[in-house]
N, C-alpha and C positions, 0 to 999 in steps of 0.2 A: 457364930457361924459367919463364915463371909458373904461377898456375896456373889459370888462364884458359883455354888451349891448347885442352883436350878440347871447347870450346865453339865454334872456330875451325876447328877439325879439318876437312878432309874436301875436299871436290870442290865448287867453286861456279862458277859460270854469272853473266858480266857481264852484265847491265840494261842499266847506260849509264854513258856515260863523256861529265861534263861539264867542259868549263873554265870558271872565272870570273873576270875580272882584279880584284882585290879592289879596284883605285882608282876603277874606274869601273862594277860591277857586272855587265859586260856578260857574257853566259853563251855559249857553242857547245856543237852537241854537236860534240866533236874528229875523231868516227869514224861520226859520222851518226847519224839517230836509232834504230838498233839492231846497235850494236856485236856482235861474233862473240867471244870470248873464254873463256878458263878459269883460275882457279886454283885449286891443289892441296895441300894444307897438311897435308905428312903430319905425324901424330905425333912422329916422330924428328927434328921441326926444320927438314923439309926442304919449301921451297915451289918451283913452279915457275908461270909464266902467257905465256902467250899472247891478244896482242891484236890481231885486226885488226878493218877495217871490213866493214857485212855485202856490200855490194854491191860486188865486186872485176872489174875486165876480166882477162882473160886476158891477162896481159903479152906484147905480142909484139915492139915495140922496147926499145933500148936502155934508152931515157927511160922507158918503163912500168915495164921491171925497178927501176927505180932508183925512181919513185914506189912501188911495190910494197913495196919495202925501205922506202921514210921511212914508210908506212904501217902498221907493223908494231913491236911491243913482246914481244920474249921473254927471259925474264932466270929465271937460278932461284940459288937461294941458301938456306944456314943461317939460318933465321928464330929470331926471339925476341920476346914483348912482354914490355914493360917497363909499368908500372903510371904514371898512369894507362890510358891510351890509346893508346902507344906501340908500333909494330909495326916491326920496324927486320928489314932484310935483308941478312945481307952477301955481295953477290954474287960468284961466281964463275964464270958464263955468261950472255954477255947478246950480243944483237943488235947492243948499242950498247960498243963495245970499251972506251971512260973509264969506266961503271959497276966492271969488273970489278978485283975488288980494297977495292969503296968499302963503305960502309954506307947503304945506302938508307932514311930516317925516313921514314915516315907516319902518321898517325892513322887510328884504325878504331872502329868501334861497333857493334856486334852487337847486333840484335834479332830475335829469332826467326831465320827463317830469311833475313834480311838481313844484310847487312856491307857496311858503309860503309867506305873506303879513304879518305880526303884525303892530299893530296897538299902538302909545303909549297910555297909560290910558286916561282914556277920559269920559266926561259925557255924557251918552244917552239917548233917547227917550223911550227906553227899559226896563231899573231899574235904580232906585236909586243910586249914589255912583259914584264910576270911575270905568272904565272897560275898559280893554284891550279885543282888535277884532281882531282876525285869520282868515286869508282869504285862503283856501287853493284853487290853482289853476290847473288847469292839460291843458297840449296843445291841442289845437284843431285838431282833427285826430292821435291821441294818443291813444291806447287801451284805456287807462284810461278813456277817453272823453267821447265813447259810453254807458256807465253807464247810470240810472235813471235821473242822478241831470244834465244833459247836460244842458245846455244854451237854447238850443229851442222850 
């Protein structure tokens, strides 16, 4: 662990979650524009998050459950940063069953009560191509937090 952590610590509240395909610029938000989300970054290493979108229907077919499910990001893992930027996860419970067992990289930047997540390029469920995914985060009980897009 570095020693950075104590600065990471704690309970944050997704903002928003954009993609952007680096070749052609183009941006989404992937979960609309005020994603529902939380992650948790204990002390001891340990992180967990949940992401969905804010506006959900009540699944009542098949097909909904199964949209319901591709709309959804929950994974938790032994976290570590690594110097510079480096936030790497190695999971062991995820939504998505190939994560589990891997090491999840991304890049992060903490300012104030913000933390920025990127995401390296990657294929989605979302569009076509690779895309790169920005997770802005703000602390929980943070002016920031009580905004629209909070977690609850």
């Amino acid at each position: 662990m570095s020693r950075d952590i104590p600065e990471v610590v704690g309970v944050w509240i997704l903002r928003s979650l954009q993609l952007e395909n680096p070749e052609t610029g183009q941006r989404i938000d992937a979960y609309g524009p005020n994603p529902r989300g939380v992650l948790i970054l204990h002390p001891d290493g340990r992180m967990a998050a949940v992401i969905t979108p804010r506006d959900q229907a009540v699944p009542i077919t098949e097909a909904d459950k199964v949209a319901a499910f591709q709309n959804l990001v929950a994974y938790s893992g032994r976290y570590r940063l690594d110097p510079p930027d480096l936030f790497v996860t190695m999971v062991d419970v995820s939504w998505f069953q190939p994560w589990i067992g891997t090491e999840q990289p991304r890049t992060h930047k903490i300012s104030g009560d913000t933390l920025d997540i990127i995401t390296p390029p990657t294929r989605t469920s979302f569009a076509k191509g690779l895309w790169t995914g920005t997770l802005s985060w703000v602390r929980e009980g943070s002016a920031a937090a009580h905004g629209p897009s909070t977690g609850g």
